[in-house]
N, C-alpha and C positions, 0 to 999 in steps of 0.2 A: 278616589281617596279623599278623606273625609278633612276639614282646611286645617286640624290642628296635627294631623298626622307628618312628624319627622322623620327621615330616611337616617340614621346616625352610621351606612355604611360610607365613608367617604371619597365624593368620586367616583361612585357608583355609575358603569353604562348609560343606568335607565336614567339618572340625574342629567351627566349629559345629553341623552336624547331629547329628554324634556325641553332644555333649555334651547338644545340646538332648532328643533321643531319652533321655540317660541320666535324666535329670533329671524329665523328663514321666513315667517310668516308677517313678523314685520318690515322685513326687509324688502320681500315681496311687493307688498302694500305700499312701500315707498317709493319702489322701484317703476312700481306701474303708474304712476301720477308724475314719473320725472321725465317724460320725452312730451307729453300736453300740456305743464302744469304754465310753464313759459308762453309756450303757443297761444294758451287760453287768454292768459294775461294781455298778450300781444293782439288778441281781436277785440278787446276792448279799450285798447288805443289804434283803432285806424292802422292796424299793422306798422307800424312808426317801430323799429329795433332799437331804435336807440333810448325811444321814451318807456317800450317794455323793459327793458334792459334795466334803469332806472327801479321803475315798481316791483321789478321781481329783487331787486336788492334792497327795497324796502321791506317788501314781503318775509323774504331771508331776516333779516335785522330783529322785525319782530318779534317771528321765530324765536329766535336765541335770548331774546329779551324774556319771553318767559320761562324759557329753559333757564333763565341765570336767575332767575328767581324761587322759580318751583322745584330745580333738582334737589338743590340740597332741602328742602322743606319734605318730600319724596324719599330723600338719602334716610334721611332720621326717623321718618315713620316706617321706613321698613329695617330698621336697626331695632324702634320698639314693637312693633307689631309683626315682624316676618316679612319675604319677600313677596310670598303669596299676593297678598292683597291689593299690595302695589302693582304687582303685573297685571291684574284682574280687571283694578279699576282704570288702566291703561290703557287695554285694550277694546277695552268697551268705549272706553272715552273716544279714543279712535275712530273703532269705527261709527261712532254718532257724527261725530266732525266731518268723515269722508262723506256722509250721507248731503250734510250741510253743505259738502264744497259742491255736490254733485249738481244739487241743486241751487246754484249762489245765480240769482239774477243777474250780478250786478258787481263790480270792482271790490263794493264795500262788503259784500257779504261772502266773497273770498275772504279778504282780508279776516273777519272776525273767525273764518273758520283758521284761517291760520294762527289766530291766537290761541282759539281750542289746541289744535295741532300740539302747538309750545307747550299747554301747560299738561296734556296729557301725554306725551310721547317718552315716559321714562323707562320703559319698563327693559328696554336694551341696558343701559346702566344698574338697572337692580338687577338685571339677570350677570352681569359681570361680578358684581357684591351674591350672588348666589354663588357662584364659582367658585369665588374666592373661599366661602363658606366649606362648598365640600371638598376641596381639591390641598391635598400637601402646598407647603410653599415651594418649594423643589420640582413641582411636576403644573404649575399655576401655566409656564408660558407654554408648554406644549398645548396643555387644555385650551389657554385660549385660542392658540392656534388652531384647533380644532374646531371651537367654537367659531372662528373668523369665517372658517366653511362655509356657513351658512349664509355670511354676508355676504359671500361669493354666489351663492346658487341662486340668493334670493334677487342679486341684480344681474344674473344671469336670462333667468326666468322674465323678471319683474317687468325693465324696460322693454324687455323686446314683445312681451304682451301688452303694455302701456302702447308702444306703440303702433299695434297690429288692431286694438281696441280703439285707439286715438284715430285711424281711419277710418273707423265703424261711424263712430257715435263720439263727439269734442269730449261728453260728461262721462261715456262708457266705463275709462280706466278710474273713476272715481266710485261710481259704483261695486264694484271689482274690486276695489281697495279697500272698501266699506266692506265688504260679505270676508274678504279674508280678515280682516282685525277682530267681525265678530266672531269668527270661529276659530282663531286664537284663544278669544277669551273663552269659547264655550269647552274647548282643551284643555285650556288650565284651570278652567272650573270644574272639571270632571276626574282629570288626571292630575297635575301636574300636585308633588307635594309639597312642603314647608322646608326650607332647609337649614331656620335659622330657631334651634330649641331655646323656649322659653328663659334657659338661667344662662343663654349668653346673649340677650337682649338689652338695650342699653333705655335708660329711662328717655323721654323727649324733653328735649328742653330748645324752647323761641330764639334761646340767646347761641345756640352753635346752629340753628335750623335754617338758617339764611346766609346770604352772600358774602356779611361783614362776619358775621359769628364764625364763619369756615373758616378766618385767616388763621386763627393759632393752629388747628389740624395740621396745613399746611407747611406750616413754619416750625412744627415742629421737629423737623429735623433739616439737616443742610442738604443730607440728598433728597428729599421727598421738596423739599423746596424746589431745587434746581432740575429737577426733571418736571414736576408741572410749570417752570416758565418754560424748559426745552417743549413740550408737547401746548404751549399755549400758541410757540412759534410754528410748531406742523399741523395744529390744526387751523391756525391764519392758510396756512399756506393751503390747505385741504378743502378750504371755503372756495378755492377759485372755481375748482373744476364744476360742482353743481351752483354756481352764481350763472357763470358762461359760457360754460360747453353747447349748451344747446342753442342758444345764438349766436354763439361764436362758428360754428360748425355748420350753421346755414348761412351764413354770414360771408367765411371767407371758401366753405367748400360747396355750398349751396347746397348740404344733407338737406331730407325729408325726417319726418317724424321717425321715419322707418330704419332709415338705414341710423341715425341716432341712437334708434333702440338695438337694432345689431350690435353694434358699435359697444353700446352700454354692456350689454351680452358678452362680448368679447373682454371688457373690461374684469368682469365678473368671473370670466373663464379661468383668466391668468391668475388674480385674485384667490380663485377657489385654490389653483396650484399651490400658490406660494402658502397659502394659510393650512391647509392641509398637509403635504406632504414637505412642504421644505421648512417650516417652522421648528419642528421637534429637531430633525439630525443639524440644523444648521446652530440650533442653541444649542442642544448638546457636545459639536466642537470649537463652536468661539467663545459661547458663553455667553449669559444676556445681553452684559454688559458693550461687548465688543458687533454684535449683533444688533445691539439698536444701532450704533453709530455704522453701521453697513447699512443697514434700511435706510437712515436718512441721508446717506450719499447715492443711495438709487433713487431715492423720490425728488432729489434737489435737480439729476441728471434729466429722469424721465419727463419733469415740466419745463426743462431746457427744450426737450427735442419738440414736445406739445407747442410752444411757443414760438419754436423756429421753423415751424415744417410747413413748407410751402405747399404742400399736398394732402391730402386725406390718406392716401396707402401711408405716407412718410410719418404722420400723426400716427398712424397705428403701430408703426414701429415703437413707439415710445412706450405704450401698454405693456408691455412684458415687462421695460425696463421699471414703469412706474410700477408695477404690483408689487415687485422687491419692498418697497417699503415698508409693505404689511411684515416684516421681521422686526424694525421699531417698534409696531405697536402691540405685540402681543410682550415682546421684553419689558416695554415701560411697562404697560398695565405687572406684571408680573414683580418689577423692583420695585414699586409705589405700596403693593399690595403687602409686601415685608416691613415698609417703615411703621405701619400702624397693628394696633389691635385687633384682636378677631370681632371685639362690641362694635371695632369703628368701620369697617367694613364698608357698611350702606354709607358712612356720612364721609369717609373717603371716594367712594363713585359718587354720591350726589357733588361733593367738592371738585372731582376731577368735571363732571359734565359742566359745573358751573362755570371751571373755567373755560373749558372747550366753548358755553356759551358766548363766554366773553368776544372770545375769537372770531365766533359766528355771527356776534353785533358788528364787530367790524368789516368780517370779511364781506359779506354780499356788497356794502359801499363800497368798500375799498375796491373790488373787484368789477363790479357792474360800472364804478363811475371812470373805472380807468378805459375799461373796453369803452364805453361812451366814449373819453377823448378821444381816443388813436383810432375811430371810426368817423370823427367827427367832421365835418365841411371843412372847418378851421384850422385844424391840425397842422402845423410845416412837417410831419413824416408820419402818413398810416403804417399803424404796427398794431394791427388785431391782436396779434399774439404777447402782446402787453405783461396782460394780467398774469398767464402763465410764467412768462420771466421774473415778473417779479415775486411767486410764487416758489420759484425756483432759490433768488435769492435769502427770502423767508426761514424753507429748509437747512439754509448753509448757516444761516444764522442760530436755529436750534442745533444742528451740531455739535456747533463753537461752544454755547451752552453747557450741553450735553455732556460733550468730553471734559470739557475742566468742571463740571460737577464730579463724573466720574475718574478723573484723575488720580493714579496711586490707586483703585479699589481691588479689589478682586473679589472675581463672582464668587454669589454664595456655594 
């Protein structure tokens, strides 16, 4: 399909398959570098946990540091130019960087691949502003629910081939991550069509294309305000699990790469559940509204049990309960997506990632330097499971948010 070609059925199957295929394929890709990506780190300090621990939360930081820059810069050129392009150039971006990580000699040349990483990894966020594009306001949180699917299949799949590949060969799963981003992109260069027509494009302007220009978007209304500090607080709290999970988890249950990536798989399993098949009938009878604030009293529970569970079986109890969460996030994206215009779209997800970035600056420190203490020689009381508590208490606090944002509303 040829790049100026628009779909104007809306909502269309083949749109969501598109997106959903985009999306599994990044998620994959991510997936498969998340059970080595720590490990790797960690053989370039003398296997020392607590000093990887550290650089992988710097590594994280970075990360977000160019996503709080580049989304919204991202956000707005695919508001003037379609979503197409941004996915494109995302993809590709991608898989050059995974090529880079694969082969990174050395600490520092990880590192720069993770700056690639940050500044090209948007195309999850444009493909949410695609959604938004084709899909009624009324029918947004099913869809993304549907959409979430794939974040599910793809860290289904992802980890547990990261790390099945991770005992092959340390670079294998980056390899692997590199050939799916580029066949991503050779799918949406082929197929994948435009779903933002020409005369609802919005012009670019430098002055809303960045971090400080977002604020008025933002603030433009009370609820669009108060639900991106509510999801600024669950995505802090979201940062913990890929900061620590994988040190944490060989740390105090002594997992391998492998059973990590099961683990991850299982995570992914529950996830696909809750995003697929309980998403639509669950918003359908509470309603967005009453349905985020159910998701974040599951995810606030489920890093309760993560943090307290003296065992690896007892830890996995908590996954079913953590996956509930995914009912917050397809309601928020779905009430955010009503306070703005159909032109502001793109620069409403580049806005929401920004902040999400924000959260992802903090979270890996925050996260990585706590598990450092309560691991630490010095400590007067080891409590690995730190960072999840406090993770836990994070969500309680977006709630609180939450609710008295939405207080008095009723859903659309």
């Amino acid at each position: 399909m040829s790049e100026g070609t628009v779909e104007d059925a809306p909502a269309s199957g083949a749109s969501v398959a598109f997106i959903f295929v985009t999306i599994l394929l990044d998620t994959l890709a991510l997936g498969i570098v998340i059970p080595i990506l720590p490990k790797l780190i960690e053989s370039f300090v003398d296997n020392d946990t607590a000093s990887a621990a550290r650089l992988f939360g710097l590594f994280g930081t970075t990360w977000a540091l160019m996503q709080f820059f580049f989304s919204p810069v991202l956000g707005s050129l695919s508001d003037r130019f379609g979503r197409r392009p941004v996915v494109l150039l995302s993809n590709f971006g991608l898989a050059a960087d995974y090529v880079l990580m694969a082969l990174a000699p050395s600490l520092a040349w990880l590192f720069i691949g993770r700056l690639i990483s940050g500044v090209t990894s948007a195309s999850i966020s444009t493909a949410f502003a695609y959604i938004a594009d084709k899909t009624d306001a009324e029918k947004r949180a099913a869809v993304f629910g549907r959409i979430g699917v794939a974040f599910g299949a793809g860290f289904i799949l992802g980890p547990a081939l990261g790390g099945l590949l991770g005992g092959i060969a340390p670079r294998l799963p980056f390899w692997a991550a590199a050939g799916l981003s580029f066949a991503n992109g050779l799918y949406g260069l082929l197929i994948l069509p435009e779903s933002l027509p020409p005369d609802r494009r919005a012009p670019f302007r430098w002055r809303s294309a960045n971090p400080i220009g977002m604020l008025p978007l933002l603030r433009s209304s009370r609820t669009l305000a108060g639900l991106q500090t509510a999801n600024f607080f669950a995505q802090l709290a979201h940062a913990a699990l890929p900061s620590v999970f994988v040190l944490y988890a060989g740390y105090r249950y002594g997992w391998e790469a492998g059973t990590v990536g099961l683990t991850l798989a299982f995570v992914g399993i529950c996830s696909m559940v809750v995003q697929g098949l309980a998403i639509g009938p669950v918003v359908r009878r509470l309603g967005e509204r009453r349905a985020l604030l159910v998701g974040l009293a599951f995810g606030a529970a489920g890093f309760f049990i993560f943090g307290a569970a003296p065992s690896g079986a007892l830890f996995c109890v908590g996954v079913p309960v953590m996956a509930l969460w995914g009912l917050s996030g397809a309601a928020t994206q779905a009430l955010m997506t009503r306070c703005v215009a159909p032109d502001q779209q793109g620069q409403l997800q580049g806005a929401t990632a920004s902040v999400q970035s924000i959260s992802q600056l903090i979270g890996p420190f925050l996260f990585t330097l706590t598990f450092a203490y309560f691991i630490g020689a010095q400590v007067p009381l080891k409590l690995p499971g730190a960072p999840f508590l406090l993770a836990s208490l994070l969500l309680l606090t977006a709630l609180a948010i939450a609710a008295r944002t939405l207080a008095g509303k009723k859903d659309p």
